[in-house]
C-alpha positions in Angstrom: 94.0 23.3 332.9 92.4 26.5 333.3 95.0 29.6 334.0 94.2 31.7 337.1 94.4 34.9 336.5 95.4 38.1 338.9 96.8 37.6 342.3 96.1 38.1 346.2 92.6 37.4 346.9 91.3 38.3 343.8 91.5 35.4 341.7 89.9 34.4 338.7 88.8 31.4 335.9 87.6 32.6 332.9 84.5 31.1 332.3 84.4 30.1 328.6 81.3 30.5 326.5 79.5 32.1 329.4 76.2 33.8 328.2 73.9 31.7 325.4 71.7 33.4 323.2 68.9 32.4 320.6 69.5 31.2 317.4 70.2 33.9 315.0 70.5 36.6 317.6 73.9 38.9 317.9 74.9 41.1 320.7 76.9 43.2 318.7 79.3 44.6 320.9 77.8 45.1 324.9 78.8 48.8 326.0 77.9 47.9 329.7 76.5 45.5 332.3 74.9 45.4 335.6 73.6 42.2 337.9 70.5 42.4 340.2 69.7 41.5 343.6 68.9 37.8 342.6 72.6 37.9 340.2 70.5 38.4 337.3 72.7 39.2 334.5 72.0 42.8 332.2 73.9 43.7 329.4 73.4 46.7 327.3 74.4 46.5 323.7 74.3 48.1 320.3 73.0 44.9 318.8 68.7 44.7 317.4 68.0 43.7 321.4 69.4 46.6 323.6 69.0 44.7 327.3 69.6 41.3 327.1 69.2 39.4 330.4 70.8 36.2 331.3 71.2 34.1 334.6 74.0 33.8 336.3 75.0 30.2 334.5 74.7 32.5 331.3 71.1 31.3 330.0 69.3 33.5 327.9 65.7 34.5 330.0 64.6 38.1 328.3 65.6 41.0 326.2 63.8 44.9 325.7 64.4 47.8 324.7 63.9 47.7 321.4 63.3 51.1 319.6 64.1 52.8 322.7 67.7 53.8 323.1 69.8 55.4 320.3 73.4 54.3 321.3 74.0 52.5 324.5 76.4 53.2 326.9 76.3 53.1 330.6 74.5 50.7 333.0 74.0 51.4 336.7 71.9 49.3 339.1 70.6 51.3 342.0 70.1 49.1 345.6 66.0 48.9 344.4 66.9 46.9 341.5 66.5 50.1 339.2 67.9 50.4 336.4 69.4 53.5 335.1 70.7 53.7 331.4 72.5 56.2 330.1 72.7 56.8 326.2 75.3 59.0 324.7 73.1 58.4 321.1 70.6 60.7 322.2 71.6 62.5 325.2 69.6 61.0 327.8 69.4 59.0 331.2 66.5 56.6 331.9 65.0 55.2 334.5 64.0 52.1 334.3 62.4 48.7 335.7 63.8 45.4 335.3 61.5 44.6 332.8 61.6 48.2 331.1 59.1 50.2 331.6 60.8 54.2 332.0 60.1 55.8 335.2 61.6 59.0 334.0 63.8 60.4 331.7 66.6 62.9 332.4 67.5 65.1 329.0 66.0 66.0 325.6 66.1 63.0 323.6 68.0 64.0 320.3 68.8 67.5 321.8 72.2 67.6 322.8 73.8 70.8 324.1 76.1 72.3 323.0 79.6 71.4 322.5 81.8 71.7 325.6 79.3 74.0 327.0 79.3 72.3 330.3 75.3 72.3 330.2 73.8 69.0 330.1 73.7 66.6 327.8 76.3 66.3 325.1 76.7 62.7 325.0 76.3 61.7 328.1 78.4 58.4 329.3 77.7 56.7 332.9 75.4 57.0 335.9 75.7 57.3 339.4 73.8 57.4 342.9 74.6 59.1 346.2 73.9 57.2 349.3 70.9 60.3 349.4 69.9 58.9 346.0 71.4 62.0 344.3 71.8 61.4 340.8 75.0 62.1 338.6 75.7 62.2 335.5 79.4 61.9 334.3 79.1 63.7 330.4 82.3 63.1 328.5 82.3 62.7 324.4 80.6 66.2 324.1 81.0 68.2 327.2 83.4 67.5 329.8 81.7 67.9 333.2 79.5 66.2 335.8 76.2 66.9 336.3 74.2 66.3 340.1 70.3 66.3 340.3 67.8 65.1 343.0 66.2 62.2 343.1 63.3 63.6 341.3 65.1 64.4 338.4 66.0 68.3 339.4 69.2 69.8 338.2 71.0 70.6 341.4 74.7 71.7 339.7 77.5 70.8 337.4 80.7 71.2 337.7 84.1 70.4 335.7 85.9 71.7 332.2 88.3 70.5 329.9 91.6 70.3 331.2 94.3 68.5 333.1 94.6 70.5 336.0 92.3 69.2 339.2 88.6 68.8 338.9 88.8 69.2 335.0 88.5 66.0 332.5 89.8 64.3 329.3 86.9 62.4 328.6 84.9 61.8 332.0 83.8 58.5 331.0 82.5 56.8 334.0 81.3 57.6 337.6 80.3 55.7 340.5 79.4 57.1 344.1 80.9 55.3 347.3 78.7 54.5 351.2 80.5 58.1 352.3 79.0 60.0 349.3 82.4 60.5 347.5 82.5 60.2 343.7 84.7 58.6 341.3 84.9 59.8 337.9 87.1 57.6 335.4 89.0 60.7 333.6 90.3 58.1 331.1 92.0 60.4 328.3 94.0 61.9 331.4 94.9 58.4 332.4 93.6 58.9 336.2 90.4 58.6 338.5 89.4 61.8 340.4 87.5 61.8 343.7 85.7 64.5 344.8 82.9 65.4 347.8 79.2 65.7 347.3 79.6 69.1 346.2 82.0 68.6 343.0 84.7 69.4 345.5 88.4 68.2 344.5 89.6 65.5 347.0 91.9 63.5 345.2 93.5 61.2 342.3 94.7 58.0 341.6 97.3 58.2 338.5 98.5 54.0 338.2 95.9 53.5 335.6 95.8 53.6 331.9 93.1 55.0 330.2 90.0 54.0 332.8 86.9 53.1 330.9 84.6 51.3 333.0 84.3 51.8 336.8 82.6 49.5 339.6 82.8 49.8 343.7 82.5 46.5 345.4 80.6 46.1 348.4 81.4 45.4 352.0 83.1 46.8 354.8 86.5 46.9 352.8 85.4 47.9 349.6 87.3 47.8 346.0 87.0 49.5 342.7 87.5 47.2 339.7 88.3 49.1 336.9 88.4 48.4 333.1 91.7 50.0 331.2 91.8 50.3 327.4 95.0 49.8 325.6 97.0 51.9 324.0 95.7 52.9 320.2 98.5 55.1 318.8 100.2 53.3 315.5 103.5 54.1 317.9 102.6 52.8 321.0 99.4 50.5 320.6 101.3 47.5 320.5 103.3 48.4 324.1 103.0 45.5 326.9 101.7 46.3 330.7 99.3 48.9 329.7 96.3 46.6 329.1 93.4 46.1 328.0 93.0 44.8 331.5 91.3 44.4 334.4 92.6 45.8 337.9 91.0 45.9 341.3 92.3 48.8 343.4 91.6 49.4 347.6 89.8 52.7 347.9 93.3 54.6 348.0 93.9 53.3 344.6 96.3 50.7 345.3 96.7 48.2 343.4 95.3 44.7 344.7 94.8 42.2 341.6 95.4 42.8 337.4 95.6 40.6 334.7 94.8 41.2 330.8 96.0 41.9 327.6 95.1 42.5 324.1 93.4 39.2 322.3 90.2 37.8 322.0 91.5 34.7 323.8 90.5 33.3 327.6 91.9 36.5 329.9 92.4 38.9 327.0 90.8 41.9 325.8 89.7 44.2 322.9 87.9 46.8 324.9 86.6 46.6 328.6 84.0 49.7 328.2 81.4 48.4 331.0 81.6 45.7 334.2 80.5 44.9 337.6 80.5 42.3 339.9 78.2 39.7 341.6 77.0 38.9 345.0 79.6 36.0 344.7 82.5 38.2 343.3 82.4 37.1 339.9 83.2 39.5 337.4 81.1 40.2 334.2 83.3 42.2 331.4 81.4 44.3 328.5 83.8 44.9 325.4 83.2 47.2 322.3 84.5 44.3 320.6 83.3 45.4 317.3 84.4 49.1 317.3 87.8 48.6 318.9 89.2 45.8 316.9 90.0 47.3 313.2 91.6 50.1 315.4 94.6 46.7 316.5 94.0 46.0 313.0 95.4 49.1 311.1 91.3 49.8 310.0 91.9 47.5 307.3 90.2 44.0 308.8 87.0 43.9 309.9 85.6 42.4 312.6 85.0 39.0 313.1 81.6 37.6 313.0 80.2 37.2 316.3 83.7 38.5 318.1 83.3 38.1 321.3 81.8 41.2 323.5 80.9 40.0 327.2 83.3 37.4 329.3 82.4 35.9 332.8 85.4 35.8 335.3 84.8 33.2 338.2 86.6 34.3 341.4 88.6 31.6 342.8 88.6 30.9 346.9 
């Protein structure tokens, strides 16, 4: 019998070998995912196919991308069904169709700026939209800031340094924009999500989270953030319970609702939750950097399984 996982009314089967692919074709590891209008299925990876798309039963239907992106990373879907893809490889957002065509590119591809300057790009990591259609930027490996621009692509401001104190980051690696126009950034090396206004203002924190990596807002009139954690990676600590890799759903003052995960490759386990998102149903879809994360639980000395598993489906249960 299938465990449910997590608790209250957010419930979930895993939904085992969820996502079929051609013969001969590899995902690699999937950095992110987003779902459509219709519950199509998007996921992002660093294998030879960047976007692969599935159905929501997991059948293969497409894949592009091809040549385009340097390093995936972040996924957004806008509420036009636009896709916006953000790729820390060579320091650039696109805009994007469904079937792939770029409507506009934010950054110099292969440019980056420079280190921690605070000016964009230096390997930029997630995507976000204001209710406006404001566009920010959350840019973490190289620079650690947030960057807003208008809809057309106009650089409005930035704002953020590195830091611990209030409105600066540890790695700002993901960002997502509520109905009231505040925004989420995951700060995950400072083991927190920070909330701030429109204007880059600082509004608040929520600290009962370890190492956010992935960031999604539910939708509804009581909406939720599911957030992906990473585990601990320290030879002292990384093999420490209760700190993930997991899943939690928090209410929008970061409590707690629902978690479950741990490190494994089996049914409700984890090697990386780097990207997810939710369906119009409330199923979960779970992107792992699978093949970068596991020789670091391995002591760098094994290699990664052939094929190790990179995207998971989560039915919710009534």
């Amino acid at each position: 019998m299938t465990d449910i996982l997590g608790g209250g009314e957010f419930r979930y089967e895993p939904v085992e070998g969820w996502g079929q692919l051609p013969e001969g074709w590899s995902l690699k590891e999937v950095a992110a995912v987003a779902v459509d209008s219709q519950d199509r299925v998007y996921a992002f990876t660093r294998g030879e196919h960047p976007i692969v798309v599935f159905d929501r039963d997991g059948k293969f239907l497409t894949s592009w991308g091809e040549g385009l992106f340097g390093r995936a990373h972040g996924l957004h879907m806008g509420p036009d069904d636009i896709l916006w893809c953000t790729d820390d490889g060579d320091h650039t957002v696109r805009k994007c169709t469904l079937d792939g065509r770029v409507l506009m590119t934010i950054g110099l591809p292969n440019r980056p700026a420079p280190f921690m300057s605070g000016q964009p790009f230096n390997r930029c990591t997630h995507t976000a939209l204001s209710p406006e259609g404001d566009i920010y930027v959350s840019d973490g490996y190289g620079n650690a800031a947030v960057h807003k621009y208008s809809p057309e692509g106009r650089h409005l401001f930035s704002w953020g340094r590195p830091g611990m104190e209030p409105g600066e980051f540890n790695l700002p690696h993901n960002i997502v924009c509520d109905d009231a126009g505040l925004v989420y950034v995951a700060d995950r090396e400072s083991h927190r999500v920070q909330v701030f206004d429109g204007k880059g203002r600082y509004q608040g924190q929520w600290t009962n989270i370890h190492r956010p990596c992935s960031l999604f807002l539910g939708k509804g009139k009581c909406p939720c953030c599911y957030v992906g954690e990473l585990g601990p990676q320290l030879p002292v600590n990384k093999a420490y319970p209760n700190l993930g890799p997991r899943i939690s759903v928090l209410d929008m003052e970061g409590k707690v609702l629902s978690r479950f995960g741990e490190l494994g490759g089996g049914p409700g386990q984890f090697w990386s939750p780097h990207g997810l998102c939710a369906d119009s149903r409330g199923d979960l879809y779970v992107a792992e950097v699978s093949f970068t994360a596991y020789p670091r639980y391995h002591d760098g000395r094994a290699p990664p399984p052939e094929g190790v598993r990179c995207l998971q489906k989560y039915r919710r249960v009534a």
